[in-house]
Structures are given as structure tokens and as C-alpha cells.
TORDO-24209 format. One record per residue: residue in one letter; x, y, z of N, C-alpha, C in turn. Coordinates in Angstrom, 1 decimal. Layout:
<rs>
 code     nu     nv     nw    cau    cav    caw     cu     cv     cw
    A      X      Y      Z      X      Y      Z      X      Y      Z
...
</rs>
This chain:
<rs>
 code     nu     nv     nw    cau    cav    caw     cu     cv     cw
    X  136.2   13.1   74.2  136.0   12.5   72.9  134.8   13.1   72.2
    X  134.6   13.1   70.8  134.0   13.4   70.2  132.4   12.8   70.0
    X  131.4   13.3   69.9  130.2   12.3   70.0  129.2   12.9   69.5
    X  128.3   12.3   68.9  127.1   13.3   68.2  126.0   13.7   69.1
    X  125.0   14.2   68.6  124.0   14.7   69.8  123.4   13.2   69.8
    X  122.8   13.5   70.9  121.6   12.3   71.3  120.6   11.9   70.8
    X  120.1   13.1   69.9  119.1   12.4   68.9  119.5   11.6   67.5
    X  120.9   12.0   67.3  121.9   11.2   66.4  122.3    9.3   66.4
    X  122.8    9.6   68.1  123.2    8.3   68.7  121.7    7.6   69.0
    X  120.5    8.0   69.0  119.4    7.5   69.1  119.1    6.9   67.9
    X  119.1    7.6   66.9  118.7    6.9   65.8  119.9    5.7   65.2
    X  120.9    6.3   65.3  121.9    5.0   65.1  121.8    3.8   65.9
    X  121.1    4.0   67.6  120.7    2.9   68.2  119.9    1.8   67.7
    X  119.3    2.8   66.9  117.7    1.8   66.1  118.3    1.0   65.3
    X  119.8    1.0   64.7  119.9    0.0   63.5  120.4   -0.9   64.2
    X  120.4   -2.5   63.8  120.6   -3.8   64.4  122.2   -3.4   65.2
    X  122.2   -3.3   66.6  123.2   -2.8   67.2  122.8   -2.1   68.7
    X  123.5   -1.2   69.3  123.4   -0.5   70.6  123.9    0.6   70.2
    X  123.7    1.5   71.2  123.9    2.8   71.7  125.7    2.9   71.2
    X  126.1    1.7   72.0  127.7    2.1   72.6  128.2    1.4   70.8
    X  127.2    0.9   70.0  127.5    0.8   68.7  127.7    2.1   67.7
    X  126.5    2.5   68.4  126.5    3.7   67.5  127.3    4.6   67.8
    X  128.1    4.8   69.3  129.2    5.9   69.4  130.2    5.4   68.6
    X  130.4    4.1   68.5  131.9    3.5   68.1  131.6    4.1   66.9
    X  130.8    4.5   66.2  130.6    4.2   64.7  131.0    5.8   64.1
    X  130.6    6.8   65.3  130.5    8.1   65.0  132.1    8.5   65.5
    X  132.8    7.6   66.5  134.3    7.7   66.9  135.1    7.8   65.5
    X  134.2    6.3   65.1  135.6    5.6   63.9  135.4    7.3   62.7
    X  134.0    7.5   62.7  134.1    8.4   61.4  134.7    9.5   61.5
    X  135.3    9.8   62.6  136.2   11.1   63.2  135.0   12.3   63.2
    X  134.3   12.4   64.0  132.8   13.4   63.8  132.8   13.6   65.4
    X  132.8   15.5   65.1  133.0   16.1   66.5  131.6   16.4   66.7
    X  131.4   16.8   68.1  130.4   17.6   68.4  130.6   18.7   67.9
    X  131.4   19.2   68.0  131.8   21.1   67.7  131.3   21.2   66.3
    X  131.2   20.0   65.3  130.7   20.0   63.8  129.4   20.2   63.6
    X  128.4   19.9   64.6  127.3   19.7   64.6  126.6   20.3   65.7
    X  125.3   21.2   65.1  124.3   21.9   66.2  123.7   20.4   66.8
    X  123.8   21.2   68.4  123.1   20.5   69.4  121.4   20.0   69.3
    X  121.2   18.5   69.1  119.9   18.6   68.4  119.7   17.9   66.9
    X  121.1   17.8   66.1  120.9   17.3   65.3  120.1   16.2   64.8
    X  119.5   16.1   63.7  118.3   15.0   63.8  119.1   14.1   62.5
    X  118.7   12.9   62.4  119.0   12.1   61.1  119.0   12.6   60.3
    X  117.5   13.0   59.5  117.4   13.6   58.4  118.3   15.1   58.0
    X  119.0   15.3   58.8  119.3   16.8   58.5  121.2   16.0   58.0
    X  121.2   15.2   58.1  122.9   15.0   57.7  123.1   15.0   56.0
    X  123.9   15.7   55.5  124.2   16.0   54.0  124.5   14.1   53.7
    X  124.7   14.6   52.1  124.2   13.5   51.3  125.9   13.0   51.3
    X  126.9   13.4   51.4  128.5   12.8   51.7  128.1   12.8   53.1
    X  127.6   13.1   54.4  128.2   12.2   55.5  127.4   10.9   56.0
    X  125.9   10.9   55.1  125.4    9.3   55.2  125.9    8.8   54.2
    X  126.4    9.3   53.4  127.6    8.0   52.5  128.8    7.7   53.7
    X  129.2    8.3   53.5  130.5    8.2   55.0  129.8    6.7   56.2
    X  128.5    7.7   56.6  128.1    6.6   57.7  127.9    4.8   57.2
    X  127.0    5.0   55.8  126.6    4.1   55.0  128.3    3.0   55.4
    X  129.0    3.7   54.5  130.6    2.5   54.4  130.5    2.2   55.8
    X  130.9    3.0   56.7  131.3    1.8   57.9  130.3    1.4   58.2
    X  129.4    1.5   58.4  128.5    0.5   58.7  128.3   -1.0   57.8
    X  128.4   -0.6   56.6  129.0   -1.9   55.5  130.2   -2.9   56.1
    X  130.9   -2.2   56.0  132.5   -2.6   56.1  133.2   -2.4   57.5
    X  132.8   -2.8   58.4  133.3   -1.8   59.8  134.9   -2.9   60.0
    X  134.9   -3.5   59.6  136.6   -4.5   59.9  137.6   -3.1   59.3
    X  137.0   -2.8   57.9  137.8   -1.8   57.2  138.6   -0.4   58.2
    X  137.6   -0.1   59.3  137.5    0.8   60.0  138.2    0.5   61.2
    X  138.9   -0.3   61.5  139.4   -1.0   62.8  138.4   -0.9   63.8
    X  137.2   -1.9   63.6  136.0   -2.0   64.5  136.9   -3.6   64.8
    X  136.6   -3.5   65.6  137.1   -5.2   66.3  136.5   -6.1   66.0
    X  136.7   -7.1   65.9  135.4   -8.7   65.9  134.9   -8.9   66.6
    X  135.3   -8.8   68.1  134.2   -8.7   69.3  132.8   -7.8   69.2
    X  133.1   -6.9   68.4  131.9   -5.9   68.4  131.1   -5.9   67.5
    X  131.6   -7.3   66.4  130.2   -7.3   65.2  129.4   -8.5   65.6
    X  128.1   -8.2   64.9  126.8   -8.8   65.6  127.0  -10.7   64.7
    X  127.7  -11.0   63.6  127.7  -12.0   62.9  129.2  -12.5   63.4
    X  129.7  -13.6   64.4  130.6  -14.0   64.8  131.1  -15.2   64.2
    X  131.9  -15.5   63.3  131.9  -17.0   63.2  130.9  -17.8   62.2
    X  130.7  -16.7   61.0  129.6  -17.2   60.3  130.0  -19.2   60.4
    X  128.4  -19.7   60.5  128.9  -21.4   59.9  129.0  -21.3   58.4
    X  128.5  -20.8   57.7  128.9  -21.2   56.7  130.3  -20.8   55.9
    X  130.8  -19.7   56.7  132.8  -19.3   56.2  133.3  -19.3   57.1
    X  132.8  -19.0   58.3  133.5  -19.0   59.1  134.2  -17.4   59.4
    X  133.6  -16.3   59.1  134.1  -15.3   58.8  133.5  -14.1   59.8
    X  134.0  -13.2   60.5  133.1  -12.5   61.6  132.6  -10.9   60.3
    X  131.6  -11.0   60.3  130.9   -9.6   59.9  129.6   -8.9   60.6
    X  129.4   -7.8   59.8  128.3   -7.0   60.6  127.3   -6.9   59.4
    X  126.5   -7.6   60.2  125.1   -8.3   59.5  124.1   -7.2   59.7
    X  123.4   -6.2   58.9  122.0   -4.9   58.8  120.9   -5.9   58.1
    X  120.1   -4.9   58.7  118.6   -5.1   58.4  118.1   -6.3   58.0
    X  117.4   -6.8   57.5  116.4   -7.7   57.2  117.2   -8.9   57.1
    X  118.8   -8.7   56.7  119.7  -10.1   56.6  119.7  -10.3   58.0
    X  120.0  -10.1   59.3  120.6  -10.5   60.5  119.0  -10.9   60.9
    X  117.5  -11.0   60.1  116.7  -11.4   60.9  116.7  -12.9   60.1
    X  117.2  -13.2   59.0  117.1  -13.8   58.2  118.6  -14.7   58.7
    X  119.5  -14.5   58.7  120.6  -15.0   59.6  119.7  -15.9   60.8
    X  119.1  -15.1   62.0  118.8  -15.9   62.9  117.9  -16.9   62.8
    X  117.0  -16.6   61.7  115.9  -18.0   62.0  116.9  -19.2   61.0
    X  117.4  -18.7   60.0  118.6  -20.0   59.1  119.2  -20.8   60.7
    X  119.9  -20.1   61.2  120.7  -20.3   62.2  119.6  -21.2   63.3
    X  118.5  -21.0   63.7  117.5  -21.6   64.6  117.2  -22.8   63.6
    X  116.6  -22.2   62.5  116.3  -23.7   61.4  117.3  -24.6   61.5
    X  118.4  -24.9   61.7  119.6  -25.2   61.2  119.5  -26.5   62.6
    X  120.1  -25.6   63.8  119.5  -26.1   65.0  118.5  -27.4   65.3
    X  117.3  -26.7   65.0  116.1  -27.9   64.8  116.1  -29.1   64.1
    X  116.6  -28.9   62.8  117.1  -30.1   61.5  118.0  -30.9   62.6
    X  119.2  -30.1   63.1  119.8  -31.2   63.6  119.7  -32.1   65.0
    X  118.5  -31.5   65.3  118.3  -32.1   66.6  119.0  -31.6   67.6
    X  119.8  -30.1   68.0  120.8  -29.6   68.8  119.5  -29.7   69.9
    X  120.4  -29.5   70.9  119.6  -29.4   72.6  118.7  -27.7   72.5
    X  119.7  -27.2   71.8  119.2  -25.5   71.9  118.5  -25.6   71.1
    X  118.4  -26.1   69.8  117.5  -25.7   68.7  116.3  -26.8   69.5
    X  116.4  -27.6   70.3  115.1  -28.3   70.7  114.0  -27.5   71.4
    X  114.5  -26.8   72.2  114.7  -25.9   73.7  113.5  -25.1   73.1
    X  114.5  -24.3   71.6  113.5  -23.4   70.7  112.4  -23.9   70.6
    X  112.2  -25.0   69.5  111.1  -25.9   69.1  110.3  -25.9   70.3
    X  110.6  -25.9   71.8  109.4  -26.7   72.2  109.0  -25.2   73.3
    X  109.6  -24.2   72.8  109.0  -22.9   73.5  109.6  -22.5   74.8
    X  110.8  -23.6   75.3  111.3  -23.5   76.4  112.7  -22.3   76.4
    X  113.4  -21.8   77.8  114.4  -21.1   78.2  115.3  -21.9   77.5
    X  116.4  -21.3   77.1  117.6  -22.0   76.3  118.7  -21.9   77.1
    X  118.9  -20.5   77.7  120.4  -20.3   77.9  120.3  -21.1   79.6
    X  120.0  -22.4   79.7  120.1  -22.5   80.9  119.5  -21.9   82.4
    X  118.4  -21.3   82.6  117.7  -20.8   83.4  117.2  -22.0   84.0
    X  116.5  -21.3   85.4  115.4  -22.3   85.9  113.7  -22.3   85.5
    X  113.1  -23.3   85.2  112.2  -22.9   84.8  110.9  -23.9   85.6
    X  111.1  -23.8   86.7  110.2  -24.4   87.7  109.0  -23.5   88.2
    X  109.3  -22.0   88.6  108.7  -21.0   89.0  108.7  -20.2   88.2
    X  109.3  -19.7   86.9  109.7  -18.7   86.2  109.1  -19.0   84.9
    X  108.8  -17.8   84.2  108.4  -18.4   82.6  107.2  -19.5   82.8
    X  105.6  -19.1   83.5  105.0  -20.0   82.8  103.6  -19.1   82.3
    X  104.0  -17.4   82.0  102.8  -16.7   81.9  102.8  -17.7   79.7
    X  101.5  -17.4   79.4  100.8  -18.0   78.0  101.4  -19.5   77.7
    X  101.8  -20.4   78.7  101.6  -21.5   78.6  100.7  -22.7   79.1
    X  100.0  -21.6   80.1   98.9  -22.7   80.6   97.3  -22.6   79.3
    X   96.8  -23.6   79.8   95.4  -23.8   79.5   94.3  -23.8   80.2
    X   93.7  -22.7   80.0   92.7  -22.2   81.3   91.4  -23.5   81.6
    X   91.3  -23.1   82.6   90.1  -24.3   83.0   88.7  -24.1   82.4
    X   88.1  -24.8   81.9   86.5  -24.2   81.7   85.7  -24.5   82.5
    X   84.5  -23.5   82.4   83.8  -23.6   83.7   82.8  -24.5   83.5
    X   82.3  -25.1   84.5   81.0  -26.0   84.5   79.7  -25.7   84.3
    X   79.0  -25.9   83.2   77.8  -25.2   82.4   76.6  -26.4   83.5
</rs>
């Protein structure tokens, strides 16, 4: 299968996503290796194939990307699965945590009080910058 160089799939890694995101992304756009010197860097892609990249990454349902594989599942407020970039999916998460807290959920409490959420143990684990050091005796 087709795949871009590594410094390509690296920088695609960086946007809100994974590695195996960014192959899907360079699958869907039908983009060989054979098209591209070994080494290719971001900045060197012409100004039609980061438009190209730009849409699916917009619009990846358009592209037969699946719903399992976008980062916004089930929005609450439509109910609708999309793929959430940059500064919105950090802004998604704290709405989403804010949301939580207001209503008093177990997880949004968990947040609030600095604790493990997804069920861990937290007897031995997780207590590095929660103590309060002792002072010494002057």
C-alpha cells in the first residue's frame, strides 16, 4: 500500500490525531510513495495537494473515514460524530469537562478534585505533587 515518507506521516501525526491517522488520511487521498522523493518534508507539498489534504481532513465522513476513527463521537449537543482540529477539540474538551462539573457527574467530580477518573487504583499510585511537605523545626 501506498504511504508517504516518514517525515510526512510525522508531521501529520502532530495534528490532533495519531500516526495510523495520518496513514489513513494519506490512503484515503490515493498518494503513492512512487509520487514522492524519499524524505519529503511538509513544507515542500504544492499548493493543490495541501488543499487536497486540507478537505479530508475537514470533512473525512466525505472520504469513507469511518466513525470509529473520528476524535468527536456523539457530539452532546447533535449528536453527530465529526473530526474536531486544532484549538476547537481543546475547546470541545474543557466545554465537555465544564459540563461534567455543573452537573455534578462522578467523572466530572474525579476531575474537579484532581483524582484518577477511568477507574484506577489510587492507594499506592498517583501521589507524586499532591503532598505537602513538612517544615522544619526552626
Amino acid at each position: 500500500l501506498g504511504r508517504l515518507s516518514s517525515a510526512m506521516e510525522r508531521f501529520l501525526g502532530h495534528l490532533k490525531g495519531s500516526l495510523l491517522l495520518s496513514s489513513f488520511y494519506t490512503l484515503r487521498l490515493g498518494v503513492r510513495l512512487d509520487n514522492y522523493v524519499e524524505g519529503l518534508r511538509a513544507g515542500e507539498l504544492s499548493a493543490a495537494e495541501l488543499e487536497n489534504l486540507m478537505t479530508v481532513i475537514a470533512n473525512p465522513r466525505q472520504f469513507k473515514i469511518p466513525d470509529w476513527f473520528l476524535n468527536r463521537k456523539k457530539d452532546y449537543k447533535d449528536g453527530r460524530y465529526s473530526q474536531v482540529v486544532s484549538n476547537a477539540l481543546d475547546m470541545k474538551l474543557r466545554d465537555d469537562l465544564e459540563r461534567l462539573k455543573k452537573i455534578r457527574n462522578h467523572r466530572g467530580l474525579r476531575h474537579y478534585w484532581g483524582l484518577r477518573v477511568r477507574g484506577q487504583h489510587t492507594k499506592t499510585t498517583g501521589r507524586r505533587g499532591k503532598t505537602v511537605g513538612v517544615s522544619k523545626k526552626r
